[in-house]
mmCIF file as gemmi writes it, N, C-alpha and C atoms, coordinates in Angstrom:
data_model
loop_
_atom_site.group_PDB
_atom_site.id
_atom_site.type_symbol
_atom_site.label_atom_id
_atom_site.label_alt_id
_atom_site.label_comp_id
_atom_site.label_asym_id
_atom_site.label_entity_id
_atom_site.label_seq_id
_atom_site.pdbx_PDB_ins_code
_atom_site.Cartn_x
_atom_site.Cartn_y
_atom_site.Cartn_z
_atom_site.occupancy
_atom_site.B_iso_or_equiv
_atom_site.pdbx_formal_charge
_atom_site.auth_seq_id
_atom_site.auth_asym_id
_atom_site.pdbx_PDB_model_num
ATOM 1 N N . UNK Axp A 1 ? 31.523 -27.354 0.835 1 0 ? 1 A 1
ATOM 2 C CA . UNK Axp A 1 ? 31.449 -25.984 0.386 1 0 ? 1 A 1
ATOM 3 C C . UNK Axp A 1 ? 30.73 -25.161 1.447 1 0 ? 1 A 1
ATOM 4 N N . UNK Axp A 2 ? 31.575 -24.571 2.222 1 0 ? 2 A 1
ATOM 5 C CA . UNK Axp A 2 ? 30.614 -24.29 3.629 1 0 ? 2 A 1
ATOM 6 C C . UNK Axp A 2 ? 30.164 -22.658 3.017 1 0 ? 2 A 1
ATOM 7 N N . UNK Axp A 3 ? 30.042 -21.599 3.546 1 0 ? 3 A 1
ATOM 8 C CA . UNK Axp A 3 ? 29.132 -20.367 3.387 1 0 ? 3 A 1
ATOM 9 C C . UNK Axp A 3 ? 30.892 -19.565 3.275 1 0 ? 3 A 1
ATOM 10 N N . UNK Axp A 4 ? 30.873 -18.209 3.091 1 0 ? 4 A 1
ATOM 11 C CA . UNK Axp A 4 ? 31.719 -17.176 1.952 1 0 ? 4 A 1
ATOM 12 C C . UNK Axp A 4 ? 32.486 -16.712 3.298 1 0 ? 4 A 1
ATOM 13 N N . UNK Axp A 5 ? 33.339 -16.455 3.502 1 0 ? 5 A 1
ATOM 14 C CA . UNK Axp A 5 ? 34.333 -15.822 4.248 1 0 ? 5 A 1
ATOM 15 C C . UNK Axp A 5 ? 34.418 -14.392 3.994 1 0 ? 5 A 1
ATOM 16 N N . UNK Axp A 6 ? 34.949 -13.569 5.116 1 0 ? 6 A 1
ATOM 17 C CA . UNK Axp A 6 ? 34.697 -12.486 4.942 1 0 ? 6 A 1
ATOM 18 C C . UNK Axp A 6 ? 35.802 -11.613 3.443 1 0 ? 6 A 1
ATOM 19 N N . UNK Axp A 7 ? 36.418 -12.109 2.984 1 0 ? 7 A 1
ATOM 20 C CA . UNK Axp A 7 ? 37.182 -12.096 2.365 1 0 ? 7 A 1
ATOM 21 C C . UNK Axp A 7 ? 36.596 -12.267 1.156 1 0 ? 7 A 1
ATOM 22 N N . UNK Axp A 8 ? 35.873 -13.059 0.826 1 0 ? 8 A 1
ATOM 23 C CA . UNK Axp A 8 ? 35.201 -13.373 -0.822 1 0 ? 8 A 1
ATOM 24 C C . UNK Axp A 8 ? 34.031 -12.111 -0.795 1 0 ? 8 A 1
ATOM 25 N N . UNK Axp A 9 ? 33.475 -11.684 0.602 1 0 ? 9 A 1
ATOM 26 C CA . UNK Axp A 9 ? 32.455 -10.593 0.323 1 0 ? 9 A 1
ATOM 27 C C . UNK Axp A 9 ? 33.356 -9.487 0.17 1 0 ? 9 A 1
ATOM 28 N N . UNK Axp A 10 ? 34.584 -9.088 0.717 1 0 ? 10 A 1
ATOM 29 C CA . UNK Axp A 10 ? 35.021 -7.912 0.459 1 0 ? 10 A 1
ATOM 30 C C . UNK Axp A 10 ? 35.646 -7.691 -1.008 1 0 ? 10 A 1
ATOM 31 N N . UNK Axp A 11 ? 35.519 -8.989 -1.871 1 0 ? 11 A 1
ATOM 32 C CA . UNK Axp A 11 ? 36.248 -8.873 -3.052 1 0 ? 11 A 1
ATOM 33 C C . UNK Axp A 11 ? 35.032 -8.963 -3.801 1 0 ? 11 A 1
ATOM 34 N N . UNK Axp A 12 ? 34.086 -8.86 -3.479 1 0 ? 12 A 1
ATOM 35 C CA . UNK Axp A 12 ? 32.772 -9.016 -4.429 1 0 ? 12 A 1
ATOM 36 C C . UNK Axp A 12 ? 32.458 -7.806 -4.318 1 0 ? 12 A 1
ATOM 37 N N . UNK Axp A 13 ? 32.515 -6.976 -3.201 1 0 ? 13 A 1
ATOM 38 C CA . UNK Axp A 13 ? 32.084 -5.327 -2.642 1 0 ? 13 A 1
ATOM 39 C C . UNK Axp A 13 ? 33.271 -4.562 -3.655 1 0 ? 13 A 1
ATOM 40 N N . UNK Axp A 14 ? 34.105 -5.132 -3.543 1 0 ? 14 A 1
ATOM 41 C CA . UNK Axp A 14 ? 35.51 -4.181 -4.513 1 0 ? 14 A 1
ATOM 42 C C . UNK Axp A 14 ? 34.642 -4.333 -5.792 1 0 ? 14 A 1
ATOM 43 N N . UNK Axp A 15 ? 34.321 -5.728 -6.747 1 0 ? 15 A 1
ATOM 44 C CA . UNK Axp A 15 ? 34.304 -5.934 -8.337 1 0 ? 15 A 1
ATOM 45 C C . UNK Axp A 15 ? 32.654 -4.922 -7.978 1 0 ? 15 A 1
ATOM 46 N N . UNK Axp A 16 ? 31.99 -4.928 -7.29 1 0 ? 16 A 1
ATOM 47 C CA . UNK Axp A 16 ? 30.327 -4.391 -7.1 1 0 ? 16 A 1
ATOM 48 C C . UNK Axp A 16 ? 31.123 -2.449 -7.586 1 0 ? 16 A 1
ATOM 49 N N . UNK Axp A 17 ? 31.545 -2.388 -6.272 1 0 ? 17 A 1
ATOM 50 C CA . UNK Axp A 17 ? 32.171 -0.747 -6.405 1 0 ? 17 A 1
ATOM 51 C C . UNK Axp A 17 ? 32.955 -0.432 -8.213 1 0 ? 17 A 1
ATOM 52 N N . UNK Axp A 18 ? 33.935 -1.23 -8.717 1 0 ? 18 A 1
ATOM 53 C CA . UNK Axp A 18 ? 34.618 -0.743 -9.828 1 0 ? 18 A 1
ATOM 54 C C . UNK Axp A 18 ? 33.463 -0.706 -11.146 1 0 ? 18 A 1
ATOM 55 N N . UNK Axp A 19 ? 32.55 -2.074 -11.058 1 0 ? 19 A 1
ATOM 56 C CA . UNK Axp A 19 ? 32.015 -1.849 -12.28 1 0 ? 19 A 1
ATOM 57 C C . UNK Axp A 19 ? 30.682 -0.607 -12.218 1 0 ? 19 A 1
ATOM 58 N N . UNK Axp A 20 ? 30.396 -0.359 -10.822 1 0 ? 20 A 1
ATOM 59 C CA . UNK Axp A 20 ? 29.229 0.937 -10.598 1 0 ? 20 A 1
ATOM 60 C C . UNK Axp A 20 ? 29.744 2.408 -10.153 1 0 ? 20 A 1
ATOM 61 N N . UNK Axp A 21 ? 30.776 2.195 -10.013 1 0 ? 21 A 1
ATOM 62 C CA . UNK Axp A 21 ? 31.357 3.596 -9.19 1 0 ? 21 A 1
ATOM 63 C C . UNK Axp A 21 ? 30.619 3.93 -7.978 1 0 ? 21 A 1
ATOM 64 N N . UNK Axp A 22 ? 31 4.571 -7.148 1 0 ? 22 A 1
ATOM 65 C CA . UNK Axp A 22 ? 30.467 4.96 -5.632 1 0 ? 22 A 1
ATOM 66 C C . UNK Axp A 22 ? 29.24 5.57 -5.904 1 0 ? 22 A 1
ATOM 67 N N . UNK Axp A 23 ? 29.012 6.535 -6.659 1 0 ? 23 A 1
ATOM 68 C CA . UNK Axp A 23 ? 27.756 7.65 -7.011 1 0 ? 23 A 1
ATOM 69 C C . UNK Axp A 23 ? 26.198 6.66 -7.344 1 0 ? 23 A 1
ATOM 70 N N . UNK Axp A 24 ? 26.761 5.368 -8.513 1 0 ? 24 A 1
ATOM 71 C CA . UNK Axp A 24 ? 25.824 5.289 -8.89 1 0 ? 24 A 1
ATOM 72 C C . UNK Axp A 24 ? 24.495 3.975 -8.255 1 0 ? 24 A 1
ATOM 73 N N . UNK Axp A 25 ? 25.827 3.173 -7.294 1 0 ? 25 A 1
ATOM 74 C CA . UNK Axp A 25 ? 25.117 2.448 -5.674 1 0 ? 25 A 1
ATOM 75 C C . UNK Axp A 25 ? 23.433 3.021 -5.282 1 0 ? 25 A 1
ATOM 76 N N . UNK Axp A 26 ? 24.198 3.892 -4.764 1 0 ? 26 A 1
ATOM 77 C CA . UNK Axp A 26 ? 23.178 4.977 -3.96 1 0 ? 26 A 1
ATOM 78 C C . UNK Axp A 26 ? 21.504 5.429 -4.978 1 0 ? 26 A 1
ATOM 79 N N . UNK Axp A 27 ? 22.117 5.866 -6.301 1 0 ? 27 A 1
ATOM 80 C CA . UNK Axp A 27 ? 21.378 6.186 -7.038 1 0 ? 27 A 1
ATOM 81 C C . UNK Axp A 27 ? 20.754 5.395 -7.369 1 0 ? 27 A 1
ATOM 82 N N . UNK Axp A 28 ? 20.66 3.683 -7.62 1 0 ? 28 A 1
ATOM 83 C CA . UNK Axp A 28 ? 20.503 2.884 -8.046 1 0 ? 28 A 1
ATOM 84 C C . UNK Axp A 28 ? 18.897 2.232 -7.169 1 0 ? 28 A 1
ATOM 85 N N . UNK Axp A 29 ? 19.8 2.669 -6.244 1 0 ? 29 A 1
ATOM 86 C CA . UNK Axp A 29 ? 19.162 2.205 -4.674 1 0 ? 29 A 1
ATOM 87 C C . UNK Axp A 29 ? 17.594 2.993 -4.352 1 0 ? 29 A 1
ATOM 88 N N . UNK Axp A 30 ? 18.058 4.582 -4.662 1 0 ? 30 A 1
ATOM 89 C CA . UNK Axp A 30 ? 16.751 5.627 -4.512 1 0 ? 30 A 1
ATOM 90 C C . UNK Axp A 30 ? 15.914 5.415 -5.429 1 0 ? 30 A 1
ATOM 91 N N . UNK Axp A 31 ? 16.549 4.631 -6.828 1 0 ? 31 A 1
ATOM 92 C CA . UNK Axp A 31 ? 15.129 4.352 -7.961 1 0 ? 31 A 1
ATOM 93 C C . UNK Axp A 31 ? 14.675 3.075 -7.305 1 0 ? 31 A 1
ATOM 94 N N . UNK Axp A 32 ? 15.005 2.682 -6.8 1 0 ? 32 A 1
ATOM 95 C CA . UNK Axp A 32 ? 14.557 1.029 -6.524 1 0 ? 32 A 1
ATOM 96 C C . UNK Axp A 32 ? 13 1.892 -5.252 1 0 ? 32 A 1
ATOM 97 N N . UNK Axp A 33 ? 13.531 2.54 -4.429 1 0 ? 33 A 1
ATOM 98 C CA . UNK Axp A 33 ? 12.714 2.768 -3.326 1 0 ? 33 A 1
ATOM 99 C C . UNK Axp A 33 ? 11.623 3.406 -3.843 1 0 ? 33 A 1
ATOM 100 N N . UNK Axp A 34 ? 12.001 4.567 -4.976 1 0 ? 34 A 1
ATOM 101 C CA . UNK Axp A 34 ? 10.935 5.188 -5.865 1 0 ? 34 A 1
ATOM 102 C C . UNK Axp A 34 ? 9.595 4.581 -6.365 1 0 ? 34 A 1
ATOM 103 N N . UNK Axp A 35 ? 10.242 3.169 -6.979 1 0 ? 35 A 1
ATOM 104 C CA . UNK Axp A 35 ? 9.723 2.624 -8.008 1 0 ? 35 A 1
ATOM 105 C C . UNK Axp A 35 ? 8.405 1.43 -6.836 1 0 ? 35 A 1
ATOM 106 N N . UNK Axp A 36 ? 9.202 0.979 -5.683 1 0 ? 36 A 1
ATOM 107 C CA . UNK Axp A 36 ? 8.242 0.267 -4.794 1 0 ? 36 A 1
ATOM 108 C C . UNK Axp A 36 ? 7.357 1.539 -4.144 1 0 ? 36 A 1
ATOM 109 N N . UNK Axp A 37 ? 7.615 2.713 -3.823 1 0 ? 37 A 1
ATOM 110 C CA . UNK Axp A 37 ? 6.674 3.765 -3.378 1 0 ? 37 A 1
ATOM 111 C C . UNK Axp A 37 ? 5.188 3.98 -4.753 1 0 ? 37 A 1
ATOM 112 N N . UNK Axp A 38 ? 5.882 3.813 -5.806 1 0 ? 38 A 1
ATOM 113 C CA . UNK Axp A 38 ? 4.602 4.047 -7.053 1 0 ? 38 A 1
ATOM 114 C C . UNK Axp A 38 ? 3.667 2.806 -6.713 1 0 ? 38 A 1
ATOM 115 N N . UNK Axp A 39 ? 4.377 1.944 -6.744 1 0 ? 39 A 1
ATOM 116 C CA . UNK Axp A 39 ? 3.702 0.836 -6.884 1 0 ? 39 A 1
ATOM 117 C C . UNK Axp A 39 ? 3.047 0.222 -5.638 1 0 ? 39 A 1
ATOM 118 N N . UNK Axp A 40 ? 3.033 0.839 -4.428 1 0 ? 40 A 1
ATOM 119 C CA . UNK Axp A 40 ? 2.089 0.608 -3.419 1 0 ? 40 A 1
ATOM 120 C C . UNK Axp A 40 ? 1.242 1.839 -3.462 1 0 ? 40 A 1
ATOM 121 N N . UNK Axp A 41 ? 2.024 2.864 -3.983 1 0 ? 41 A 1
ATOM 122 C CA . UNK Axp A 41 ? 0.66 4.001 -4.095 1 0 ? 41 A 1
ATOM 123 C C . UNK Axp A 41 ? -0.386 3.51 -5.578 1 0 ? 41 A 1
ATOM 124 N N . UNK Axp A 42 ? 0.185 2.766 -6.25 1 0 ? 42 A 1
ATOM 125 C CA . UNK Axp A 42 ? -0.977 2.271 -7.209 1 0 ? 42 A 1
ATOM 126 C C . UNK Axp A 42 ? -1.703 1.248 -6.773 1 0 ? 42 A 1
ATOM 127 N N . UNK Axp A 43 ? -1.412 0.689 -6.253 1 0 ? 43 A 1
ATOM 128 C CA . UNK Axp A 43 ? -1.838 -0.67 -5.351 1 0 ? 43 A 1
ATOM 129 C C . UNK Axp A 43 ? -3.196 0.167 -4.328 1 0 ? 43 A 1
ATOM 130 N N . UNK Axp A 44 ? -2.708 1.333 -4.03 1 0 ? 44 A 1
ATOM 131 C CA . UNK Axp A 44 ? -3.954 2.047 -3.192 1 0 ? 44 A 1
ATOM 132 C C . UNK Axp A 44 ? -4.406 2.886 -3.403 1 0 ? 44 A 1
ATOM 133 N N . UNK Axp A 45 ? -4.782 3.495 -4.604 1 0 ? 45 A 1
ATOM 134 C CA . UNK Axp A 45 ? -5.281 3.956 -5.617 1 0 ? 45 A 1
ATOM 135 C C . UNK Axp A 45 ? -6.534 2.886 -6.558 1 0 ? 45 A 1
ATOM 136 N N . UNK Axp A 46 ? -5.941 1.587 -6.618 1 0 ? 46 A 1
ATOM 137 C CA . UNK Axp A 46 ? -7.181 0.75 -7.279 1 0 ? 46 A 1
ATOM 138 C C . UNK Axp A 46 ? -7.794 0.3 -6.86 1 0 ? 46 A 1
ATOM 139 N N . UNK Axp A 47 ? -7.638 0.417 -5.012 1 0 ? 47 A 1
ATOM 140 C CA . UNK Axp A 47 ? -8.447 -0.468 -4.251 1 0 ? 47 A 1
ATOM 141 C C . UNK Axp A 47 ? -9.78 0.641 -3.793 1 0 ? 47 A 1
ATOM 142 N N . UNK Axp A 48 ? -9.358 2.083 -3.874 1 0 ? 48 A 1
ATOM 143 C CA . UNK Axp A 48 ? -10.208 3.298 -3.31 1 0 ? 48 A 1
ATOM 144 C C . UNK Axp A 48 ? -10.665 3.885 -4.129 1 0 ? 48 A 1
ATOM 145 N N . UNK Axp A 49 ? -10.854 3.513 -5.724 1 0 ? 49 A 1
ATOM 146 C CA . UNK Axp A 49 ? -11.427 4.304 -6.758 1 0 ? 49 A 1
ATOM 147 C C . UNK Axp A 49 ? -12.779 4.4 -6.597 1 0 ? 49 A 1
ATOM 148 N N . UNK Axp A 50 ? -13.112 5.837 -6.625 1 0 ? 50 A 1
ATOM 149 C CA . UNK Axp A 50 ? -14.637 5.596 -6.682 1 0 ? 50 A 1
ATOM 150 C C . UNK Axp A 50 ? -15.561 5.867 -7.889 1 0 ? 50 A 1
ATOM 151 N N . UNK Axp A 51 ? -16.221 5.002 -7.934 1 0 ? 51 A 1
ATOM 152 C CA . UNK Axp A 51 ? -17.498 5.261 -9.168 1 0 ? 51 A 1
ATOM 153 C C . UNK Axp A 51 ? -17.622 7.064 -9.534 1 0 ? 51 A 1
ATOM 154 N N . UNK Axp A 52 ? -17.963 6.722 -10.482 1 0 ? 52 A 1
ATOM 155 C CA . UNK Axp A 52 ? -18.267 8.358 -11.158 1 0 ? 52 A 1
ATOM 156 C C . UNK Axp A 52 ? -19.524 8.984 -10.856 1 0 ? 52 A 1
ATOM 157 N N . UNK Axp A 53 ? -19.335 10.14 -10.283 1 0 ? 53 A 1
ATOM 158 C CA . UNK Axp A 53 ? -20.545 10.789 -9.817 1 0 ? 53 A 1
ATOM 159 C C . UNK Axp A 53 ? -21.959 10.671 -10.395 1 0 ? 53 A 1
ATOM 160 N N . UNK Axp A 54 ? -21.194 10.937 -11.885 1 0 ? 54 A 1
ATOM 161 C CA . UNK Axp A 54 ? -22.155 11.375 -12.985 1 0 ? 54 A 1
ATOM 162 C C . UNK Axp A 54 ? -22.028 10.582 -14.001 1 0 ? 54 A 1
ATOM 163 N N . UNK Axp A 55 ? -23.493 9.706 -14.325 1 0 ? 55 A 1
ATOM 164 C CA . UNK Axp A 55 ? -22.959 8.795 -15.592 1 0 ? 55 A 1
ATOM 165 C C . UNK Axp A 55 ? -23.238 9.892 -16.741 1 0 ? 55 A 1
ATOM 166 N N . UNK Axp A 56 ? -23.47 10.804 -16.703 1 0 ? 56 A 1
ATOM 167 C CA . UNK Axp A 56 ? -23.505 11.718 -17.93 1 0 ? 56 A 1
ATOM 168 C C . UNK Axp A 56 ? -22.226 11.858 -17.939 1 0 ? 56 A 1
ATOM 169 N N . UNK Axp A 57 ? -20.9 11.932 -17.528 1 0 ? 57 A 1
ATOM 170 C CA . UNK Axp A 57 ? -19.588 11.892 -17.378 1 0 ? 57 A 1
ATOM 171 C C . UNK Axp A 57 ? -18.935 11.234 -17.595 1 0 ? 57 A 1
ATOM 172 N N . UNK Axp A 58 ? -19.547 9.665 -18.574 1 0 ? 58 A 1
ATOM 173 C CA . UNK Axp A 58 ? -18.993 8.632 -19.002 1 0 ? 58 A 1
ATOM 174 C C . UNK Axp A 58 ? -18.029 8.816 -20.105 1 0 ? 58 A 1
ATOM 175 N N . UNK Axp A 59 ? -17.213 8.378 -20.868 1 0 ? 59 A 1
ATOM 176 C CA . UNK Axp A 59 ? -16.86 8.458 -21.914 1 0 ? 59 A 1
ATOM 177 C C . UNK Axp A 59 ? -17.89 7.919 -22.912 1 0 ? 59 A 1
ATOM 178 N N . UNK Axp A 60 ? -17.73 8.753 -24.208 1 0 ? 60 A 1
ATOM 179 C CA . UNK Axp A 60 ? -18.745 8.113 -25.403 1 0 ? 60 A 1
ATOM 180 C C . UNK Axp A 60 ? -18.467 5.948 -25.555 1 0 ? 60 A 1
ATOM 181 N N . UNK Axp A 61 ? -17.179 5.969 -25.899 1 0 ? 61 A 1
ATOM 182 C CA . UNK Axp A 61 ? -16.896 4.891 -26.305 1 0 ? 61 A 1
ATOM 183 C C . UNK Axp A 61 ? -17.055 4.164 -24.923 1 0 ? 61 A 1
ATOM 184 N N . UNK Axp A 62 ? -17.831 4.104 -23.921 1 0 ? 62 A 1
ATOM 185 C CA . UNK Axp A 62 ? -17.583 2.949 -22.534 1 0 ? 62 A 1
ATOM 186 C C . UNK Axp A 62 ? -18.945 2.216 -22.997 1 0 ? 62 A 1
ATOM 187 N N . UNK Axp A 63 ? -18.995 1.438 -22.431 1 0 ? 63 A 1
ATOM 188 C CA . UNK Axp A 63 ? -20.249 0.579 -22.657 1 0 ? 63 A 1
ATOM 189 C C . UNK Axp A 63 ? -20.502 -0.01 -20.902 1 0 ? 63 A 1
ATOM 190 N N . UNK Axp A 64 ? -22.21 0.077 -21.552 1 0 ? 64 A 1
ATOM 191 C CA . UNK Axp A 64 ? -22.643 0.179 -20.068 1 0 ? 64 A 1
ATOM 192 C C . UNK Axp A 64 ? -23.935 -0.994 -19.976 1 0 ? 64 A 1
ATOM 193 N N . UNK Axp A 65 ? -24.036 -1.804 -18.8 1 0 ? 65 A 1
ATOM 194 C CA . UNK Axp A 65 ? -24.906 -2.778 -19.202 1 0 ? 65 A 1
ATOM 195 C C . UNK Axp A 65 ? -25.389 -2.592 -17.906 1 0 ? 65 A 1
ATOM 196 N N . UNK Axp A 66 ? -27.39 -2.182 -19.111 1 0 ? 66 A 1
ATOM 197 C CA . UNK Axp A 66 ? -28.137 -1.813 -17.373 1 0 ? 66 A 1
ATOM 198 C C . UNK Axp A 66 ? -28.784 -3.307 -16.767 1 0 ? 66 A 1
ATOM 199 N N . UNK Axp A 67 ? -28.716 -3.208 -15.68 1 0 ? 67 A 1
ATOM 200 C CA . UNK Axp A 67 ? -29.199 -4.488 -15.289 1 0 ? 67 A 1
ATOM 201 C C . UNK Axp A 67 ? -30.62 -4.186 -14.267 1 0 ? 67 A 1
ATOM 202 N N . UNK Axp A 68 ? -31.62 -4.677 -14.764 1 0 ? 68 A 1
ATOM 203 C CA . UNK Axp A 68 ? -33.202 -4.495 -14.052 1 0 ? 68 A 1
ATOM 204 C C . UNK Axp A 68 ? -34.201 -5.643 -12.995 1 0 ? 68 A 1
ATOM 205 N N . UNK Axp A 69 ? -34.09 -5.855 -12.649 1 0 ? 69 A 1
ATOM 206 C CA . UNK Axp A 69 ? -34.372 -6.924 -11.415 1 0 ? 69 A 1
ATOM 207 C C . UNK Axp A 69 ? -36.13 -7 -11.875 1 0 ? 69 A 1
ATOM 208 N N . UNK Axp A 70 ? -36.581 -8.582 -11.48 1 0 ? 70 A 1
ATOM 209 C CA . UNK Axp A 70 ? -37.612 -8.453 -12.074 1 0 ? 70 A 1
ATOM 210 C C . UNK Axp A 70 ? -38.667 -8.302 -10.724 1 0 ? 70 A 1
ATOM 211 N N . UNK Axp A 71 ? -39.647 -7.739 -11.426 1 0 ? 71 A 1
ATOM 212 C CA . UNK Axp A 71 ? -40.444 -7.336 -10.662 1 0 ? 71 A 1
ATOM 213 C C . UNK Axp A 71 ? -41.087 -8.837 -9.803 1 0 ? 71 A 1
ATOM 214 N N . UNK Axp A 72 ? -41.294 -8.998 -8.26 1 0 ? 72 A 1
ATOM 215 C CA . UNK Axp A 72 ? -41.78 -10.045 -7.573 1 0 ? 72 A 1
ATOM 216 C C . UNK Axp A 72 ? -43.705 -9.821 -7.415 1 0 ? 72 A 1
ATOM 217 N N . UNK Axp A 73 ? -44.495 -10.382 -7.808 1 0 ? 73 A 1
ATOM 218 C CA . UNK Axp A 73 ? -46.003 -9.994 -7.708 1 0 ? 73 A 1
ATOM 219 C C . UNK Axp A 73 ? -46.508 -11.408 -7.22 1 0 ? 73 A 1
């Protein structure tokens, strides 16, 4: 079973084209690029978040755990 002749790809490119129509290839294609652009801009977005200026700016419902180092004497 050696590898596809050019002939089995051009009949796979025909059944690809009839069941998507020409228009919707392309379109298909720009959500795909969309969808990897969000998702490296979220990817660098969670790595650069910065702490909140103001913990008076917290939400009510966050919970916050102070942590106090003990004194060395």
């Amino acid at each position: 079973m050696g590898s596809f002749s050019v002939w089995h790809w051009l009949i796979v490119l025909v059944i690809v084209l009839v069941l998507f129509g020409r228009g919707k290839i392309p379109e298909l294609m720009g959500d795909v690029a969309k969808g990897i652009k969000s998702f490296k801009k979220g990817m660098a977005d969670e790595d650069h978040t910065p702490p909140p200026a103001n913990p008076d700016t917290t939400p009510v419902n966050s919970k916050t755990v102070d942590h106090k180092a003990d004194e060395i004497k």
